[in-house]
N, C-alpha and C positions, 0 to 999 in steps of 0.2 A: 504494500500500500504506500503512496506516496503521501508527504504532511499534511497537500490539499483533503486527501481521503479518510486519512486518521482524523483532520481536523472537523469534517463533515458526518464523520463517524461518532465521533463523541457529542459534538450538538444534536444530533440522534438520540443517542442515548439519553440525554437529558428530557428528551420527550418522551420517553419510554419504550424507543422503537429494540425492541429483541431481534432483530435482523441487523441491524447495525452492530448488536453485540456482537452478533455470531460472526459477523464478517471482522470486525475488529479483534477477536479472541483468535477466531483462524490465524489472521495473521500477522500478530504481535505474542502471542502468547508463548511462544518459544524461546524468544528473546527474554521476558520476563522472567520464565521460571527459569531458564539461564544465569539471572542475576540471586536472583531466590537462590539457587546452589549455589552460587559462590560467596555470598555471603552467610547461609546458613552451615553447608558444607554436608546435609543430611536432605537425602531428596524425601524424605516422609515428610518434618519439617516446611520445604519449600513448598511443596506441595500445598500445605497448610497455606501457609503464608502466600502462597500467590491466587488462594479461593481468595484470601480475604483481602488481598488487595481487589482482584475483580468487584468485590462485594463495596469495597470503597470507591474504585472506578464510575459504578453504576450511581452508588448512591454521591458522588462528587461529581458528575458528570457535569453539572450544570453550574457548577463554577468556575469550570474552564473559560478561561478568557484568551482570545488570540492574543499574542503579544510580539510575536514575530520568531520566538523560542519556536524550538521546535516540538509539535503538538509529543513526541515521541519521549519527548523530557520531562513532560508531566507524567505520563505513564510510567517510567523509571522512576521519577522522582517518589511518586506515590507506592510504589510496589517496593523500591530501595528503603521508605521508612517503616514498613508494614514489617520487611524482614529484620531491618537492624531490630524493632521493637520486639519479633518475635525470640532474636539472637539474643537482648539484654537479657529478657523475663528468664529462658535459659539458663542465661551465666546467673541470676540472682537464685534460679531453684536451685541450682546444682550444688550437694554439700559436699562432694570432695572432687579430687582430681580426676577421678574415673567417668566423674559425668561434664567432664571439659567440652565442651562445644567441636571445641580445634581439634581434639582426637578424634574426633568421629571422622570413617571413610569418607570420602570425596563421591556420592552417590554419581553413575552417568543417566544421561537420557541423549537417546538414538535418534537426534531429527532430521537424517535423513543426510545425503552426500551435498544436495544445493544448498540449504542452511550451514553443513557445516562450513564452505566452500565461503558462504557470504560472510559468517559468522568470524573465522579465518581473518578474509578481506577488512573487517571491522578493527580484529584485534590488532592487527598488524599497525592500521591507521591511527587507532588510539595508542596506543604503544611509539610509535611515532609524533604525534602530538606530545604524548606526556612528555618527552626527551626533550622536547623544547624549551620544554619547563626550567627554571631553576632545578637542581637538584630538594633540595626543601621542602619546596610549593608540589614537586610531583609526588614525593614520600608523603606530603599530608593529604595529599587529594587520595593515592591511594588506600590511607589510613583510615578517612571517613569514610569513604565511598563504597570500598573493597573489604574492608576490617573492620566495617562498623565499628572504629571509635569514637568517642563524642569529642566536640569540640574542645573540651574543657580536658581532656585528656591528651589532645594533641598539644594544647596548648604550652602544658607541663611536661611535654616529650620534648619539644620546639626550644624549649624555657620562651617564648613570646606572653605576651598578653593577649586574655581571650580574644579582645574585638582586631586585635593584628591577625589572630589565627582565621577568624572569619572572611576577614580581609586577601588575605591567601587563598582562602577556598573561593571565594566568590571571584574574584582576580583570575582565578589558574582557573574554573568553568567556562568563564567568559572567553576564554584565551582558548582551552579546548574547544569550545563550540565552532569555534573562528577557525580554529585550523580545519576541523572535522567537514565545513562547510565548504572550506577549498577543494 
């Protein structure tokens, strides 16, 4: 789907059209629960977390505002906070080292040779974007983004000050969006 279609797909959905889901879900959904493992790192887990993003998608749908972002970065964006949320609650139940998030296998999901092939194409481009970065600005974008750390944790990694740290993330986004867009 192209952004025009994602973007006309979600104002859909905010009227309550269930064919817009369904053509939206075909084909973003992969890429989500994509993010969902990599952050959670347990595909039962993702799985969870990427119903309940959808379930926030449907019911956020109608706050979507154009803004010239990419309609694709809301859907990440919302699905990346559903996981880190579900990864925190995790790491606060777990009472010892045996139920570490991080130890658990790296679950796969099979989507196919053209996804992986695009999917490939992507990592390579982000991977290249982020190099452009500072060293610093890349290691925290990947800390919150990929590591689910909080702000406040990178901060004290960094030794900066919170709102420098946020500064960085929102700076080094802006800055991957730009590259990603060339």
């Amino acid at each position: 789907m192209t952004d025009d279609e994602i973007e006309a797909a979600i104002e859909r959905l905010a009227r309550g059209d269930r064919a817009a889901f369904d053509a939206l879900y075909s084909a973003v959904s992969g890429q989500l629960f994509g993010l969902c493992i990599r952050v959670l790192r347990d595909k039962s887990l993702a799985e969870d977390a990427l119903q309940d993003a959808w379930v926030r998608i449907w019911n956020n749908a109608a706050s979507y505002r154009r803004t010239g972002a990419s309609p694709m970065a809301w859907l990440v964006t919302l699905t990346r906070n559903v996981a880190i949320d579900r990864l925190r609650a995790e790491r606060s139940a777990a009472t010892s080292g045996a139920d570490d998030v991080a130890a658990m296998p790296l679950a796969t999901d099979d989507p196919g040779p053209e996804r992986v092939a695009e999917g490939r194409d992507e990592l390579r481009r982000l991977a290249d974007c982020l190099s452009e970065l500072p060293a610093d600005r890349a290691q925290a974008i990947r800390g919150a983004y990929l590591d689910g750390a909080s702000y406040a944790e990178l901060a004290a990694r960094f030794v900066v000050p919170l709102n420098t740290m946020r500064s960085w993330l929102r700076r080094g986004l802006v800055a991957l969006k730009e590259c990603m867009d060339r």
